[in-house]
C-alpha positions as CSV (number, residue, x, y, z in Angstrom):
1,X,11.9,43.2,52.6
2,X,13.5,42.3,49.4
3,X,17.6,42.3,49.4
4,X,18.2,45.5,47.4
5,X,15.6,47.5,49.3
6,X,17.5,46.5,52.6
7,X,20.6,47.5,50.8
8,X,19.6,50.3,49.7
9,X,18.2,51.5,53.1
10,X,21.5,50.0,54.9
11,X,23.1,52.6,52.3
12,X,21.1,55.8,53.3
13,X,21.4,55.0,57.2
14,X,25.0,54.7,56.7
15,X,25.3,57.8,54.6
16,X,23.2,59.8,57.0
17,X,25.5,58.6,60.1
18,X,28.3,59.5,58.8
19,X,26.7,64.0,58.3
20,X,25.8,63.6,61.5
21,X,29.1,62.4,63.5
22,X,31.0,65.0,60.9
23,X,33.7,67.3,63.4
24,X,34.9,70.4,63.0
25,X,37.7,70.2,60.4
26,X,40.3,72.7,59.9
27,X,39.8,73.9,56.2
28,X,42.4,76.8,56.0
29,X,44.7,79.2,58.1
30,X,45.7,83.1,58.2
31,X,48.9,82.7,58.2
32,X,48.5,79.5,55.7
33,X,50.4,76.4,57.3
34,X,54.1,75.6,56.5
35,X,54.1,79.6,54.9
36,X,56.6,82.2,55.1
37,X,55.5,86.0,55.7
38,X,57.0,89.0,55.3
39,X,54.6,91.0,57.7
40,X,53.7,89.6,60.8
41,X,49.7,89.0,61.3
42,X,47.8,91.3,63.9
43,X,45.9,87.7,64.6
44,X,45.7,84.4,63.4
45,X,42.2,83.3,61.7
46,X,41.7,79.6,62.0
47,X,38.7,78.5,59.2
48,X,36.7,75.2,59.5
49,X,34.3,73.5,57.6
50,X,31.4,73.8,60.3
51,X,30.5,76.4,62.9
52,X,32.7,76.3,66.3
53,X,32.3,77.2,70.0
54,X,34.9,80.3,70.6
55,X,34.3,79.2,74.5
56,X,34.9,76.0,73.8
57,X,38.2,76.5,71.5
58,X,41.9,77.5,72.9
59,X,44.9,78.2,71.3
60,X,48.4,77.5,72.3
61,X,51.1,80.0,70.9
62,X,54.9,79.5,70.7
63,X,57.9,80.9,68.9
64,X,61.2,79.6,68.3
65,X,62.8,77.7,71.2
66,X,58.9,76.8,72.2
67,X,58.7,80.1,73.9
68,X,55.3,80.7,74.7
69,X,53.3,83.7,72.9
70,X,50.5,85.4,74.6
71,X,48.2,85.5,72.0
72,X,44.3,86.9,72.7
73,X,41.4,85.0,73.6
74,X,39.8,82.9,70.6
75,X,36.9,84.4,69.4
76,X,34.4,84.4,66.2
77,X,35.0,86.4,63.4
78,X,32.2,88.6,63.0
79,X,29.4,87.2,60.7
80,X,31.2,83.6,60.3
81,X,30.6,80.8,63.0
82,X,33.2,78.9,61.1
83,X,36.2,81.6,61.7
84,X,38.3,81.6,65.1
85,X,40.1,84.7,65.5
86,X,42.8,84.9,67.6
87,X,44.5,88.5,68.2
88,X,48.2,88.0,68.5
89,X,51.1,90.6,69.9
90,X,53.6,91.8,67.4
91,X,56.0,89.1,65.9
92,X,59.5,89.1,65.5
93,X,61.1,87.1,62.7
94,X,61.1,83.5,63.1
95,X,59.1,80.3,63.4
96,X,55.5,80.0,64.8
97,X,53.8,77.2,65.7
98,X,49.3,77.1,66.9
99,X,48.8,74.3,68.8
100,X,44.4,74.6,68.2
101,X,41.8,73.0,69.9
102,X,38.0,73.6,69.0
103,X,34.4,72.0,69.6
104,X,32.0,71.8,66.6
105,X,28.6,72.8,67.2
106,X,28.2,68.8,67.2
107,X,29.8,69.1,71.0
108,X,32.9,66.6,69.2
109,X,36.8,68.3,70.0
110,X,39.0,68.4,67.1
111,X,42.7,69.6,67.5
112,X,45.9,70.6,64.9
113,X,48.5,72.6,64.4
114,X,49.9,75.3,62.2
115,X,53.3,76.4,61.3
116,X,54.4,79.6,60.0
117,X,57.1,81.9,59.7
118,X,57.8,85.7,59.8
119,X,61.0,87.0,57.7
């Protein structure tokens, strides 16, 4: 095989390895991270750049002082495999933190957090 056919096919192998081992990436959040509300959400909705596994996802939810909030049971928003919906009680004013973890449909865990607060 000449050089730049091996190159080339070095080049597509490594392109094609990389799409496959892609995770689930967090894309956006309701609430958006680091924002300031003035009405506190009914749920929090958690979009990523790949379809997720509700079962295999949790979400850890604290207020100020890291006092735990208990928020609903992740689940899928209806017609989106990308969309984690997590219902939460009603919110007082003050600072929020979700602590996320999810598994793509690739069966790879990803994890973050996201910050908002409620005036």
């Amino acid at each position: 095989m000449n050089k730049t056919l091996y190159t080339i096919a070095l080049l597509v192998t490594a392109a094609a390895t990389t799409t496959a081992f892609a995770h689930a990436k967090l894309q956006k959040s309701e609430p958006e991270n680091g924002s300031t509300v003035a009405v506190a959400p009914a749920a929090v909705k958690l979009h990523y750049n790949e379809p997720v596994e509700a079962a295999m996802s949790s979400v850890k939810f604290t207020g100020s002082g890291d006092v735990v909030v208990q928020a609903g049971m992740p689940t899928l928003a209806e017609g989106d495999d990308k969309t984690l919906v997590v219902p939460v009680p009603k919110l007082q004013a003050g600072d929020y933190r979700v602590e996320w973890s999810t598994m793509g449909r690739d069966g790879h865990h990803t994890k973050g957090e996201v910050r908002f607060t409620v005036k």
